[in-house]
C-alpha positions as CSV (number, residue, x, y, z in Angstrom):
1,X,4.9,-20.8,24.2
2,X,8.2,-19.6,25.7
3,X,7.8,-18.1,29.1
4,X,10.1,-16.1,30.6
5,X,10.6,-14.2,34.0
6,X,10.3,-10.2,34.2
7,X,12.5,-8.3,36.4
8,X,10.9,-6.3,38.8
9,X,10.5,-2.6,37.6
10,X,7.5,0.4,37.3
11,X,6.7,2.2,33.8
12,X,6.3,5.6,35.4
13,X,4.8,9.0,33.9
14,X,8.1,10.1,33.6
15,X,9.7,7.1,31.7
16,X,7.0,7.0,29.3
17,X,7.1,10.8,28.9
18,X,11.4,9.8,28.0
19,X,10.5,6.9,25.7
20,X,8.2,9.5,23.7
21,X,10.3,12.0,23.4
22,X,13.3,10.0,22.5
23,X,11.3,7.9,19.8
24,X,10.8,11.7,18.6
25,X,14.3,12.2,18.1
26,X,14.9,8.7,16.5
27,X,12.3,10.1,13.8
28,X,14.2,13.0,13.3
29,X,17.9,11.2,13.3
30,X,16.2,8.9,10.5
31,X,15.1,12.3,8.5
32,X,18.4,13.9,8.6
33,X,20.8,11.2,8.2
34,X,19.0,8.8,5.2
35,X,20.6,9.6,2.6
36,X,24.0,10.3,4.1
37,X,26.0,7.3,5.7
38,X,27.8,9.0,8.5
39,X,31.2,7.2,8.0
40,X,33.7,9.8,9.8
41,X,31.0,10.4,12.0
42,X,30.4,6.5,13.2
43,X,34.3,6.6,13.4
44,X,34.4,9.7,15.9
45,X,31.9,8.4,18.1
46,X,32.9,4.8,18.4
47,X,36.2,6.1,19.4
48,X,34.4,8.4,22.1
49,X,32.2,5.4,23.1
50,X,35.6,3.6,23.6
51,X,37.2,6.5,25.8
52,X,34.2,7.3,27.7
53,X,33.5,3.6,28.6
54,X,36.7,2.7,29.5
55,X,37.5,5.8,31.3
56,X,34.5,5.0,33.9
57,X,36.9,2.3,35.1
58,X,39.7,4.2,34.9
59,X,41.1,4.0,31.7
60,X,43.5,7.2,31.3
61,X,43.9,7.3,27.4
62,X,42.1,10.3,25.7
63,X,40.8,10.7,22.5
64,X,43.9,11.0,20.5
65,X,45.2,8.6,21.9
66,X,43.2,6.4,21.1
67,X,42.5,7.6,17.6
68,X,46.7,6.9,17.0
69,X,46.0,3.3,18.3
70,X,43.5,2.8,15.9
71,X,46.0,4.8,13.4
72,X,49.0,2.2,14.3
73,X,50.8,4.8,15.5
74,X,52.8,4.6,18.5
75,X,51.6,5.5,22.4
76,X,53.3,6.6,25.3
77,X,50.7,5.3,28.3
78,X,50.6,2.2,30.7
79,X,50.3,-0.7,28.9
80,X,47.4,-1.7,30.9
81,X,45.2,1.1,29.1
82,X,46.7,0.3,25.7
83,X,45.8,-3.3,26.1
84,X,42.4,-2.1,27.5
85,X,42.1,0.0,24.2
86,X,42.8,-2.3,21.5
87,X,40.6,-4.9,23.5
88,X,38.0,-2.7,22.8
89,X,38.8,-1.7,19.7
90,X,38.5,-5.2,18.6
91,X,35.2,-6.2,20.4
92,X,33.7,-2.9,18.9
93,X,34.7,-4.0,15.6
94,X,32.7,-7.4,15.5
95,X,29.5,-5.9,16.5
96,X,27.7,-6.9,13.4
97,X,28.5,-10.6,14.6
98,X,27.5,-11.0,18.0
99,X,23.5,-12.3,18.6
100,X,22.0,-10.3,21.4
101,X,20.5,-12.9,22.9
102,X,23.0,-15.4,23.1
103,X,25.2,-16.4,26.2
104,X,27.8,-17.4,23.6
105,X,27.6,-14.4,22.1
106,X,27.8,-12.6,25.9
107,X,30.7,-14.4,26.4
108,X,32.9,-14.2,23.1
109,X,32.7,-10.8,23.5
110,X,34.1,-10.6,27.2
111,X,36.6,-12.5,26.2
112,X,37.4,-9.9,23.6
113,X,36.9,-7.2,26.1
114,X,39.0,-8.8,28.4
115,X,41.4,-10.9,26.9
116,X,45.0,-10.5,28.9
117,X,43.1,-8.1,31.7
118,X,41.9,-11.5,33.3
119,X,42.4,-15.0,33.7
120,X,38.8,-16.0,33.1
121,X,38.6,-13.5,29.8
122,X,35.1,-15.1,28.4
123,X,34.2,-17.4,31.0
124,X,31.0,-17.3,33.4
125,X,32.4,-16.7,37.0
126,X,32.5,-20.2,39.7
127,X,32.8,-18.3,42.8
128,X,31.1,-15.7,44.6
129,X,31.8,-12.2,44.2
130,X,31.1,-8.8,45.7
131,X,31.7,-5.1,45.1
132,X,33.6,-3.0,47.9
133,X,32.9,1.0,48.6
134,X,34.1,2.8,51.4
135,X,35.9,-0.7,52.6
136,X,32.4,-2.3,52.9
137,X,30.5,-4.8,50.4
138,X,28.3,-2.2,48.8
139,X,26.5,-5.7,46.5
140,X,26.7,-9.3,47.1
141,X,26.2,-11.0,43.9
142,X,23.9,-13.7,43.6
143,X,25.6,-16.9,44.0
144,X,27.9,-18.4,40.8
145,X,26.4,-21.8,40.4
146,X,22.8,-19.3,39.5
147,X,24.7,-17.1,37.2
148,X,24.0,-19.1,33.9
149,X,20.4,-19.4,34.2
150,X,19.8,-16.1,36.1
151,X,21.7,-14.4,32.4
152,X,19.7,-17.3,30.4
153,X,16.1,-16.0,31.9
154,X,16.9,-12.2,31.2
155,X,18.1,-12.8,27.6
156,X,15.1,-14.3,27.4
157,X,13.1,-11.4,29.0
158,X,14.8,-9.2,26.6
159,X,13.5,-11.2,23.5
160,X,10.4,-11.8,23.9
161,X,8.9,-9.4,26.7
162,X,6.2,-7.0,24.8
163,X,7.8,-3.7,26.5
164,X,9.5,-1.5,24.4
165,X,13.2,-2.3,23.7
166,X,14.4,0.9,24.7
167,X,13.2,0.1,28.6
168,X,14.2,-3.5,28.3
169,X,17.6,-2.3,27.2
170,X,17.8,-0.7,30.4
171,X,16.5,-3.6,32.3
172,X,19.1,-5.8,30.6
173,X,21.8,-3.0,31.7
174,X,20.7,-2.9,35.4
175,X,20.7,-6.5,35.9
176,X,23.6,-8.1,34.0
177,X,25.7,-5.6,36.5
178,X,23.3,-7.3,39.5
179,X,23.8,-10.6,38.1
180,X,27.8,-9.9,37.7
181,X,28.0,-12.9,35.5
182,X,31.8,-12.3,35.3
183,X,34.6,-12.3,37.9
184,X,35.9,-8.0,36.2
185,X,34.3,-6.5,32.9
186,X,31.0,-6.5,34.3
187,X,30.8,-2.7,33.6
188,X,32.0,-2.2,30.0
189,X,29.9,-5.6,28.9
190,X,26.7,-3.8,30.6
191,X,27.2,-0.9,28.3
192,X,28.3,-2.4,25.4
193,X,25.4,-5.3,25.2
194,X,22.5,-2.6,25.6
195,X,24.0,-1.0,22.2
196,X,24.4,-4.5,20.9
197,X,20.7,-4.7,21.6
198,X,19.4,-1.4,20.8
199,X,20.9,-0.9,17.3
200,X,19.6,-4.1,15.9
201,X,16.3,-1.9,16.0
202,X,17.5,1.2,15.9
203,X,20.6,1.7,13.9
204,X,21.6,5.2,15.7
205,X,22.8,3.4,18.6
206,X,25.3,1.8,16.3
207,X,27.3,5.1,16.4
208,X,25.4,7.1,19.5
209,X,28.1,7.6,22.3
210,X,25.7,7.3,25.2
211,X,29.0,6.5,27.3
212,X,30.2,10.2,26.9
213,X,27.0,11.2,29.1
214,X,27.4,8.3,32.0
215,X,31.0,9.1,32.3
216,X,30.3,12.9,32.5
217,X,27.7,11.6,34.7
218,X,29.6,9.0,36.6
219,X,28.2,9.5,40.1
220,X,24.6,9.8,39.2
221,X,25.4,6.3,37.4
222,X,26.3,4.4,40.1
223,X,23.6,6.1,42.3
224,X,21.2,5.0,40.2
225,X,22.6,2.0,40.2
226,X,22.3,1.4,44.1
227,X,18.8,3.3,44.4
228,X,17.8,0.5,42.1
229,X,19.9,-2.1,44.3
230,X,18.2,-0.8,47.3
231,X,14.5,-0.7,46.0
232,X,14.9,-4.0,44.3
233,X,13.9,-3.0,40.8
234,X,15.4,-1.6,37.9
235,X,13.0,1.4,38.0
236,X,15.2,4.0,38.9
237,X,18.4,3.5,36.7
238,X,15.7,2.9,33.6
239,X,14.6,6.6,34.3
240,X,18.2,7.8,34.7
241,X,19.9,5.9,31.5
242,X,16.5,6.9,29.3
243,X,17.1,10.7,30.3
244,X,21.1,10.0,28.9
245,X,20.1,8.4,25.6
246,X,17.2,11.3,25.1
247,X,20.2,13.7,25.6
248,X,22.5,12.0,23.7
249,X,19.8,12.4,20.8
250,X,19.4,15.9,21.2
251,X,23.0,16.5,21.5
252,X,23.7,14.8,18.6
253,X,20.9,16.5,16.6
254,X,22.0,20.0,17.8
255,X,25.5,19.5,17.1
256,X,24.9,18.2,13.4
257,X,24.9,20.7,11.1
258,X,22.1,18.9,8.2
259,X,22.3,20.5,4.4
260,X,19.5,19.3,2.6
261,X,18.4,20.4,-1.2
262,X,14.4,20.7,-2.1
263,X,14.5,17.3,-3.8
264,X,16.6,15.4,-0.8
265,X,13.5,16.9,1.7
266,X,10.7,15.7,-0.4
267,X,12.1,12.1,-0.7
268,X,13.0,12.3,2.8
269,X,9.8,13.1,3.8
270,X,8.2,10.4,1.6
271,X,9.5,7.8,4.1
272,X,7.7,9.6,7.0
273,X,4.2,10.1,5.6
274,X,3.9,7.1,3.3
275,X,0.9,7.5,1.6
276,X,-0.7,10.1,4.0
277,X,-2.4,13.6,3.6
278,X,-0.1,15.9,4.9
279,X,0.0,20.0,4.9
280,X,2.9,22.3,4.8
281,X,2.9,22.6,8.8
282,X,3.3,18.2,8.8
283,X,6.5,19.4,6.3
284,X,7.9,21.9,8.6
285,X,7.5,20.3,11.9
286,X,10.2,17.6,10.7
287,X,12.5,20.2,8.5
288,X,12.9,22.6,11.3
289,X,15.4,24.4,10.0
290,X,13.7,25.7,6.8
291,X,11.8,29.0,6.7
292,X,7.8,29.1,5.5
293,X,8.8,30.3,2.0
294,X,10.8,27.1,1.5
295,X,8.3,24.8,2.7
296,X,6.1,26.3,0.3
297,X,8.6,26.4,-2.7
298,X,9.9,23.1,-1.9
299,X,5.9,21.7,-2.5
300,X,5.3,23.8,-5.5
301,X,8.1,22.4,-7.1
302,X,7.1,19.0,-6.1
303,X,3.8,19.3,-7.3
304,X,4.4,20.6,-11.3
305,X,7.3,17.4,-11.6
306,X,4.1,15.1,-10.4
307,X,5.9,14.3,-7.3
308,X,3.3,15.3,-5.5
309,X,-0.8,15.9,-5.5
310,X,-2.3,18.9,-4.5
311,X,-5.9,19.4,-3.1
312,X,-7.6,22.3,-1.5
313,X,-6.7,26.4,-1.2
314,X,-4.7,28.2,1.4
315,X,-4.5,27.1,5.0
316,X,-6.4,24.0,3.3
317,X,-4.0,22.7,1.4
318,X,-3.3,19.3,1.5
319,X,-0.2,17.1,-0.1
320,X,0.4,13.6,-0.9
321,X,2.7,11.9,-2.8
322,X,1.7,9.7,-5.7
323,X,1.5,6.4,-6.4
324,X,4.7,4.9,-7.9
């Protein structure tokens, strides 16, 4: 039996109150999106994952920008950022590859990340470290020679703790940056592991810009970050980063516009209910957009091709989908 230690943290009301209502949204992103790969989409939001993750550390390259990086096109901008760009650009493109749980992994894509930024690009840091504010030490790292096993025991957590993934995402975020397993990159590794590990489960997060929120939100980040630093568990930045991903959900469900025929909705809908009962209100409640009438026509129809079975009158009526 592998054992492995659990960072310190609290499952409050309110974090499990996020978790549900962001595994809601995940059912409807999975609704609306099926049967339509997002390629332009995945595109515009990586790029905006790039800026927005970047840009917390001070990366001054916008959208366009970086859009005519990606296009070959020539940029007028310190070369710093550009480097800082197409760094990223790279490490964003092997996503598929990387293993979440590996330090290997962990450490190929630093080097990625960071490759001409720093001399260590990829390697675990040898020396102590710690983070300045306001000309004072703001976080003492733990010591290097603990580094390796301090990032072997929490990959470990991550893997095969029983919490959900989305909180031990977050755990994983808060302490890789208290770990600060390398000398600069700490940051943009942080955010870019948790979508490494979220979106082997939930393939949203493969194209979800959750770094557009934290930037907008830059200072509630980093307070979240300390309040966690200064209570000695990851509780608070888990309730912060789980309120960004929830609106990050809804913001990308709002801002969707989702064109669905009769037939697209009923197959859609097959992979929600399975072999349940269901009624026209279960049908509605996940095709919001739709009026009563359509519900009811899009049923109808469903029924007469033999799609679907019909039992019960009125209010009673009941729906399931036949055996194939």
């Amino acid at each position: 039996m592998i054992v492995s230690m659990k960072p310190p943290y609290s499952l409050t009301p309110q974090i499990l109150s996020k978790i549900v209502s962001i595994s809601e949204k995940i059912g409807e992103v999975k609704t609306a999106y099926l049967l339509h790969p997002a390629t332009e989409l995945r595109k515009q939001n990586r790029i905006k994952t790039i800026q927005s993750s970047l840009g917390i550390e001070g990366n001054t390259l916008t959208v366009e920008q970086i859009t005519a990086i990606i296009n070959n096109k020539r940029v007028l901008a310190p070369q710093k950022d550009i480097l800082e760009v197409k760094n990223a650009i790279a490490a964003y493109q092997q996503i598929d590859r990387y293993k979440p749980y590996s330090i290997a992994s962990v450490c190929d894509a630093h080097n990625l990340l960071m490759n001409g930024l720093v001399e260590a690009a990829g390697k675990i840091r040898t020396s102590n470290v710690g983070i300045m504010k306001d000309s004072k030490f703001s976080h003492i790292a733990p010591p290097s020679h603990l580094v390796k096993t301090q990032l072997q025991d929490l990959l470990k957590y991550v893997k095969n703790d029983k919490d959900p993934l989305l909180i031990k995402s977050c755990v994983f975020h808060y302490e890789f940056e208290f770990i600060h397993p390398f000398m600069d990159g700490n940051g943009r590794m942080g955010r870019l592991w948790q979508t490494v590990l979220l979106r082997k489960e939930y393939p949203v997060f493969d194209f979800l810009p959750i770094e557009s929120l934290i930037k907008k939100r830059q200072a509630d980040y980093y307070s979240a970050l300390e309040i966690s630093d200064k209570n000695g568990d990851s509780t608070a930045f888990i309730d912060f980063m789980l309120s960004v991903i929830d609106d990050s959900l809804e913001e990308l469900l709002s801002s969707q516009p989702i064109h669905l025929k009769a037939e697209n909705r009923i197959v859609l809908f097959k992979t929600i209910v399975k072999t349940n009962p269901f009624s026209r209100k279960d049908y509605m409640r996940h095709f919001k957009n739709i009026s009563t009438a359509t519900a009811s026509r899009d049923l109808k129809q469903a029924a007469e091709q033999g799609v679907l079975l019909k039992s019960g009158e009125g209010r009673m009526t009941l729906y399931e989908y036949r055996d194939e």
